[in-house]
SENUVEX-116023 format. One line per field, with one value per residue (C-alpha): x, y, z; residue in three letters; chain. Coordinates in Angstrom, 3 decimals, padded with zeros to 6 digits, always signed. Each point is the difference from the previous one (the first is absolute). Example, Ala and Ser with C-alpha at 12.3 -4.5 7.8 and 13.67 -1.06 7.14 Angstrom:
<tikes>
c1	(+012.300_+001.370)
c2	(-004.500_+003.440)
c3	(+007.800_-000.660)
residu	(ALA_SER)
chaine	(A_A)
</tikes>
This chain:
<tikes>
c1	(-030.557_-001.842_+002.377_-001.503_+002.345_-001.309_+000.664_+002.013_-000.494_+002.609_-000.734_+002.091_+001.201_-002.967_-002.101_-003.371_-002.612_-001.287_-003.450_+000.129_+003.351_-000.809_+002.512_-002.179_-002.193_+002.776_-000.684_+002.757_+000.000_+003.615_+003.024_+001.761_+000.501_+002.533_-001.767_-003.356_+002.603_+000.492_-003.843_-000.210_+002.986_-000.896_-003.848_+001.622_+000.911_+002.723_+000.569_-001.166_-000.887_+001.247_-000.912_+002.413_-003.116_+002.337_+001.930_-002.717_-000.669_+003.651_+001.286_+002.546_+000.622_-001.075_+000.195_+002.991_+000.688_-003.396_-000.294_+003.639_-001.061_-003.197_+001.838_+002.509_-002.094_-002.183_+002.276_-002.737_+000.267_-001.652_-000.783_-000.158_-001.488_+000.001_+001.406_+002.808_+000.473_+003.471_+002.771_+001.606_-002.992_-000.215_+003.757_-001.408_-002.633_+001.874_+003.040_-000.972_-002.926_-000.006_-002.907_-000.019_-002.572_-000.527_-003.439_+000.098_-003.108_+000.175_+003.539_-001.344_-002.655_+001.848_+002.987_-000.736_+002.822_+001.933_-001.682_+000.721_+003.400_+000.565_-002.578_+002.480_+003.092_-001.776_-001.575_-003.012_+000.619_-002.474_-003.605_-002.209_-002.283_-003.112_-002.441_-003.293_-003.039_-002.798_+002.399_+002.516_+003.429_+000.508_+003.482_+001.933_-000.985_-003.828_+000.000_-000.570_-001.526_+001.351_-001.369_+001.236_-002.068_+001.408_-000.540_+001.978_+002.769_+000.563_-000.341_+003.258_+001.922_-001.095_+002.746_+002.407_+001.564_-002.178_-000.379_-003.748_-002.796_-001.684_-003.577_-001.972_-003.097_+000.290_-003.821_-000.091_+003.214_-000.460_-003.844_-001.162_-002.630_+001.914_+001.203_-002.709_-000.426_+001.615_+003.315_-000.294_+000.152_+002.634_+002.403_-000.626_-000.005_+004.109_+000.556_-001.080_+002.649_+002.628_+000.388_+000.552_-002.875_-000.011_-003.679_-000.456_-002.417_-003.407_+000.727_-002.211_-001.894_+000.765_-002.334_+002.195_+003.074_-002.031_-001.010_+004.189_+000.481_-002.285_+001.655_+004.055_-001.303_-001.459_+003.541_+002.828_+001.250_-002.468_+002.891_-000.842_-002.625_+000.815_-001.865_+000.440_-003.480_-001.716_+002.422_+000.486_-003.806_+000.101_-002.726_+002.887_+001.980_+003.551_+000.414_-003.195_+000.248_+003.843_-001.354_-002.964_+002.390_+002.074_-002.466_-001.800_+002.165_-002.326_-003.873)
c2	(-063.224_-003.037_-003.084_-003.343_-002.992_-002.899_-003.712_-002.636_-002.910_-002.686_-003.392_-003.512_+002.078_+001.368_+002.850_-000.472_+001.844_-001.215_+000.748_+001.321_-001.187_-003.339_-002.206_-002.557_+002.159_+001.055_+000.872_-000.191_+003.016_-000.621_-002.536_+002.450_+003.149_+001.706_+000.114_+001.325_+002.641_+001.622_-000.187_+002.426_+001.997_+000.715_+000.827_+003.115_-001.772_+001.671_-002.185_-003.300_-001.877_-003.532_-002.429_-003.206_-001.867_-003.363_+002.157_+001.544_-003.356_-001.499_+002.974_+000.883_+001.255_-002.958_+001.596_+002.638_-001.248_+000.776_+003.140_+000.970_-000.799_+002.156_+003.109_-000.615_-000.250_+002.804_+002.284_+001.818_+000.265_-003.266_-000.636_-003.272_-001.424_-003.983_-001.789_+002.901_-000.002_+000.462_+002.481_-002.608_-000.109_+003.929_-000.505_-002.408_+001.506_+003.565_-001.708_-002.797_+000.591_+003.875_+001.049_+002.993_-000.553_-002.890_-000.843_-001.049_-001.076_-003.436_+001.488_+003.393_-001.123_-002.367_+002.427_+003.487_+001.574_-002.226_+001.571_+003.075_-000.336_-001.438_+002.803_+002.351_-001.814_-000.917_+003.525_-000.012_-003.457_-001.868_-000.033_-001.280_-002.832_+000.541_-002.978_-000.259_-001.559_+001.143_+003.376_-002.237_-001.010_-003.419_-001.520_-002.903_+000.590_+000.565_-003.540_+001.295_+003.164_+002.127_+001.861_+003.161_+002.685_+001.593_+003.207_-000.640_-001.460_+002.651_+002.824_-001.689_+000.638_+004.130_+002.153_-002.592_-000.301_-002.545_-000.252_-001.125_-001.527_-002.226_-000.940_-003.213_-000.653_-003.942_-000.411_+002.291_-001.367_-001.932_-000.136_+002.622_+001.971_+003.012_+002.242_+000.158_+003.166_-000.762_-001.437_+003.808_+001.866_-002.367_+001.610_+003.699_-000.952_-001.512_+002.670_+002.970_-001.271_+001.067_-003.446_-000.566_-002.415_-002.743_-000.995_-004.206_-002.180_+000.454_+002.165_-001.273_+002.618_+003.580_+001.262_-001.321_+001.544_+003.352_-000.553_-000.022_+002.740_+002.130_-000.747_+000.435_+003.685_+000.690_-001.612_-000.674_-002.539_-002.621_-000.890_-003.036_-002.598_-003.694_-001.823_-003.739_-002.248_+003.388_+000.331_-003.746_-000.430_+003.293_+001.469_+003.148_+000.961_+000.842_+002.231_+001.788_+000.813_+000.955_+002.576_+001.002_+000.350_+001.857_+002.322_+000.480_+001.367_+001.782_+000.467)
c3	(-008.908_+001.091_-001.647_-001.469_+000.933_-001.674_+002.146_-001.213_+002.818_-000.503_+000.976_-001.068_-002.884_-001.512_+000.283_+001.887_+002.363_+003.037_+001.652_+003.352_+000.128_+000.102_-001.477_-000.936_-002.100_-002.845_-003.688_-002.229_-002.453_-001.351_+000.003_-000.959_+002.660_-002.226_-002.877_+002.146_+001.418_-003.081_-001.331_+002.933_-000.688_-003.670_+001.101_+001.712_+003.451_+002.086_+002.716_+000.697_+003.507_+000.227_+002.734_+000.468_+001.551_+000.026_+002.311_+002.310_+000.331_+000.805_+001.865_-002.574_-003.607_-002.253_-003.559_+000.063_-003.293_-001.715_+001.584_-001.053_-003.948_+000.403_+001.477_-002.747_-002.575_+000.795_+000.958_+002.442_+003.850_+001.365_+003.955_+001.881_+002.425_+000.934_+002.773_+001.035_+003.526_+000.810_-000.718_-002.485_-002.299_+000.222_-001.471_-002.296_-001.464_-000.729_-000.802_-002.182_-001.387_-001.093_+001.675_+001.782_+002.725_+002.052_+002.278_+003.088_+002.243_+002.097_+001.589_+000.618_+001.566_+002.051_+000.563_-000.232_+001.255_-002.307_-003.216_+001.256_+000.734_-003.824_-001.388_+001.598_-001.490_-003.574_-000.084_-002.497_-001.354_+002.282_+000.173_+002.368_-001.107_+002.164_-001.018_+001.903_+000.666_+001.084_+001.452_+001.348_-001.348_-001.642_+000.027_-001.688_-003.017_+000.709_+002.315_+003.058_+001.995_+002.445_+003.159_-001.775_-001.948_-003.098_+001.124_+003.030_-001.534_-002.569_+003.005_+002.031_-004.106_-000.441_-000.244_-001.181_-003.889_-001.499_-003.784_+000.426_+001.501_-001.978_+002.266_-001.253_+001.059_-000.769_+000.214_-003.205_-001.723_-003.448_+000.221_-002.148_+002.355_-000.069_+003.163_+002.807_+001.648_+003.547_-001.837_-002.031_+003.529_+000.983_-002.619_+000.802_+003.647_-001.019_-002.619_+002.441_+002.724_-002.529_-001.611_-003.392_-001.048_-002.625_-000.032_-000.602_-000.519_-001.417_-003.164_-002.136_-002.260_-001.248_+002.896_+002.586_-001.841_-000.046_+003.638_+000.865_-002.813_+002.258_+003.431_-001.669_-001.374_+004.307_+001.140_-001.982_+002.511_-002.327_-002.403_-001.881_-000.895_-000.473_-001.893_-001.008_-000.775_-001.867_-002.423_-000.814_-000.160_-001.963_+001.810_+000.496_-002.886_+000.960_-003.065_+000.426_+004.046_-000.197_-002.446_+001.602_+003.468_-002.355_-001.480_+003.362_+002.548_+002.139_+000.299)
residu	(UNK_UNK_UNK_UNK_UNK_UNK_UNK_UNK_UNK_UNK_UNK_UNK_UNK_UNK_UNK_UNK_UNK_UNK_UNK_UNK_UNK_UNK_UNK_UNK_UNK_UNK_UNK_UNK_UNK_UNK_UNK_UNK_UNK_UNK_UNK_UNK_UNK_UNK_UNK_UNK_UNK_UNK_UNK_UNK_UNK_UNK_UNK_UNK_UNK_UNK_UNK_UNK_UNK_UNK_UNK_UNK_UNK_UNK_UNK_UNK_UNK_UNK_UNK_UNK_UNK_UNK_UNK_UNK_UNK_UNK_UNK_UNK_UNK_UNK_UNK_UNK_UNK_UNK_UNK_UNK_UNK_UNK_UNK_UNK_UNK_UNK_UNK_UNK_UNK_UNK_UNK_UNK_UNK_UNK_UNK_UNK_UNK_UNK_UNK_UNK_UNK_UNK_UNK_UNK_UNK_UNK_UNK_UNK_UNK_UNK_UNK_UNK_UNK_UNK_UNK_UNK_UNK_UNK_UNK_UNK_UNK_UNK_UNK_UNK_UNK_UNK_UNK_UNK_UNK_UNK_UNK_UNK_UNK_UNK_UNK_UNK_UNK_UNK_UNK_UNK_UNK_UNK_UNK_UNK_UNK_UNK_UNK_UNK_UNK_UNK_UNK_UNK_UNK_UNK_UNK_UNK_UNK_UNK_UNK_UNK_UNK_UNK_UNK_UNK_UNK_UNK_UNK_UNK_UNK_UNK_UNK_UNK_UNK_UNK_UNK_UNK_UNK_UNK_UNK_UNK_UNK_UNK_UNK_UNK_UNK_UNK_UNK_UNK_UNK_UNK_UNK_UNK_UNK_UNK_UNK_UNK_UNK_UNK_UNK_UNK_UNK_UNK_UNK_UNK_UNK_UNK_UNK_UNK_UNK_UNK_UNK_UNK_UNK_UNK_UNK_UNK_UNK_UNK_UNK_UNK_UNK_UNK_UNK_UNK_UNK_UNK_UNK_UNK_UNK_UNK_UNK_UNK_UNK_UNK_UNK_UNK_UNK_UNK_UNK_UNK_UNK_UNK_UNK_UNK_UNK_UNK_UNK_UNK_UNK_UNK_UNK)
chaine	(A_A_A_A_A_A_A_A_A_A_A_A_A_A_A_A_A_A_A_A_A_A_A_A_A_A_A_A_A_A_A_A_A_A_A_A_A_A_A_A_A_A_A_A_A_A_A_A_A_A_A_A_A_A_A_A_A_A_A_A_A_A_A_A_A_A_A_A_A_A_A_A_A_A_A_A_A_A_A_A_A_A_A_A_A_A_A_A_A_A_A_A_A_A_A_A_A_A_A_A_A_A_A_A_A_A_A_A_A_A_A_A_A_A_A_A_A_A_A_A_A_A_A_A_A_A_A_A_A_A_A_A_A_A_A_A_A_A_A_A_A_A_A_A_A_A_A_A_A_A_A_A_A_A_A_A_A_A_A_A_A_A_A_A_A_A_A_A_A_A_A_A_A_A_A_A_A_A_A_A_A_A_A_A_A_A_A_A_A_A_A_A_A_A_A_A_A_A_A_A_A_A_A_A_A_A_A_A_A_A_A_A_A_A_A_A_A_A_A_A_A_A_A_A_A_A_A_A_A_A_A_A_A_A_A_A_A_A_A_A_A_A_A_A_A_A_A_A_A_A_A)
</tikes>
């Protein structure tokens, strides 16, 4: 069953969303991430996707400590992603924090055979953060581009124990146009090389949650849905579409 992971993006100590990644287009929807972590727990949530964008930024975990106090106040599984890029933050992140998957993109990128020498040794803990624009992958925390498709990258990971993928197309992320066709295909295209998928960026509406709904019942691979502006906005209902996902599990 498709999964709904709703965002929390942690920034200077609040929670915020950025458009397009772009740091210096923030809203601030809470100064208090804890708190927000639990409005999404008790509306059904049953794991939650949190972004240290201080650390994508610095190159290391910024805010262990917040993200500790949401995973133990929740309770649920939580995965992070933020400025992890060496085997010590992997250690970090599991270790001090509780969370049970970490994300990974600038270093994979970067190092491939590194990621999959610590996929093999952190077996289904790590997911790849593939982040593009315009089809190719964006690194340091959405600040630069690469020479590198998405596609491509993810081929070179196939085959190897990876919690996730989580794909963003960062032209779609936190403005509230929905999922464009080509960024759709891009999902089955990852989710029918035997990948398991965590769609991103762009979920904006009920018909892009139906249009995932429909592509997770074709290939199961299509495991989640993050969503962060949406539900904030409350243009998606976290209650509602957990239910519906629930209700709905094939066509």
């Amino acid at each position: 069953m498709l999964q709904l992971l709703p965002a929390i993006d942690l920034l200077e100590g609040r929670c915020v969303r950025l458009r397009q990644g772009n740091y210096d287009d923030s809203t601030v929807f809470s100064n208090d991430p804890v708190e927000m972590a639990m409005r999404w727990k008790n509306e059904g949530a049953e794991r939650l996707h949190l972004v240290d964008l201080d650390g994508a930024k610095a190159g290391r975990p910024i805010n262990t400590d917040i993200v500790r106090r949401i995973r133990e106040a929740t309770g649920i599984p939580c995965q992070l992603g933020g400025g992890i890029r060496n085997e010590d933050s992997i250690q970090t992140a599991l270790n001090e924090t509780g969370v049970d998957r970490v994300i990974i993109g600038t270093k994979a990128l970067r190092e491939p055979d590194w990621f999959r020498s610590m996929c093999l040794k952190y077996p289904n803990q790590l997911a790849l953060g593939l982040d593009a624009r315009n089809s190719m992958v964006a690194t340091d925390g959405w600040l630069k581009d690469s020479e590198t498709s998405a596609i491509e990258l993810a081929a070179g990971f196939a085959g190897f124990p990876i919690a996730a993928v989580i794909y963003t197309n960062i032209a779609n992320d936190g403005m509230m146009q929905g999922i464009d066709a080509a960024t759709l295909a891009d999902f089955r295209k990852l989710a029918d090389m035997g990948l398991p998928v965590i769609a991103s960026g762009g979920v904006t509406t009920m018909k892009d949650i139906e249009a995932l709904h429909q592509i997770a019942c074709e290939t199961p691979n299509l495991i989640g849905a993050i969503t962060g502006r949406a539900i904030y906005e409350g243009t998606i209902s976290v209650r509602d579409t957990i239910q519906f996902l629930k209700n709905n599990t094939q066509f």
